[in-house]
C-alpha positions, 0 to 999 in steps of 0.5 A: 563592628567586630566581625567586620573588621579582620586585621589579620587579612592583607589587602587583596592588592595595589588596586581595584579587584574589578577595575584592574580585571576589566582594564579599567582605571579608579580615582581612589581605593577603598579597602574591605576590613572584612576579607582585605578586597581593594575597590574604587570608591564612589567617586570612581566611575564604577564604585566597586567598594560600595558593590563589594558592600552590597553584594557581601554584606562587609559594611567597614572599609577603610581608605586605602590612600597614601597618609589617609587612615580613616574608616568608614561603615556603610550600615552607618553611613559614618565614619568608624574607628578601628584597629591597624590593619596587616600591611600594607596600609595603602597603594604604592606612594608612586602610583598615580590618583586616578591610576593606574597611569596607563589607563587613565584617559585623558579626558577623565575628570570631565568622565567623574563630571558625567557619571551622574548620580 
């Protein structure tokens, strides 16, 4: 698992690479250990982490939610353990879950209930 994990490289921001360039709104964040890019995660509507995974090949994330320190590998479809990671270790504590606030309808809990699997 070594060359997933990078502990040098800082998250790639406070929220999903794609959700925030498409304006789009995430449930919870998912930070690569490989190369530091945040996505949302499975629950979210559009589960960029889990893309990031398939389309790089970067197999551990690790939650990038406030209090939340565990690892996951995707080959494994396991949790995993790892090392501290370069700051910071999550999104802002006053950012919403969904978030960001402004774009969060209001209807989305029915939405994450639709999405289907």
């Amino acid at each position: 698992m070594s060359d997933a994990v990078d502990p040098t490289i800082p998250p790639s921001g406070t929220g999903c690479v794609e959700c925030d360039a498409a304006g789009g709104w995430w449930f919870h964040l998912r930070r690569c250990t490989a190369c530091g890019h945040v996505g949302c995660c499975d629950d979210s509507l559009a589960r960029h982490a889990a893309a990031h995974w398939r389309a790089t090949g970067h197999p551990v994330i690790r939650s990038f939610e406030p209090g939340e320190d565990w690892f996951w590998n995707y080959d494994t479809n396991d949790y995993a353990d790892g090392p501290e990671l370069a700051p910071p270790e999550c999104h802002p504590e006053d950012q919403t879950v969904p978030g960001p606030h402004d774009r969060v309808p209001k209807d989305w809990m029915v939405q994450l209930q639709r999405r289907g699997d």
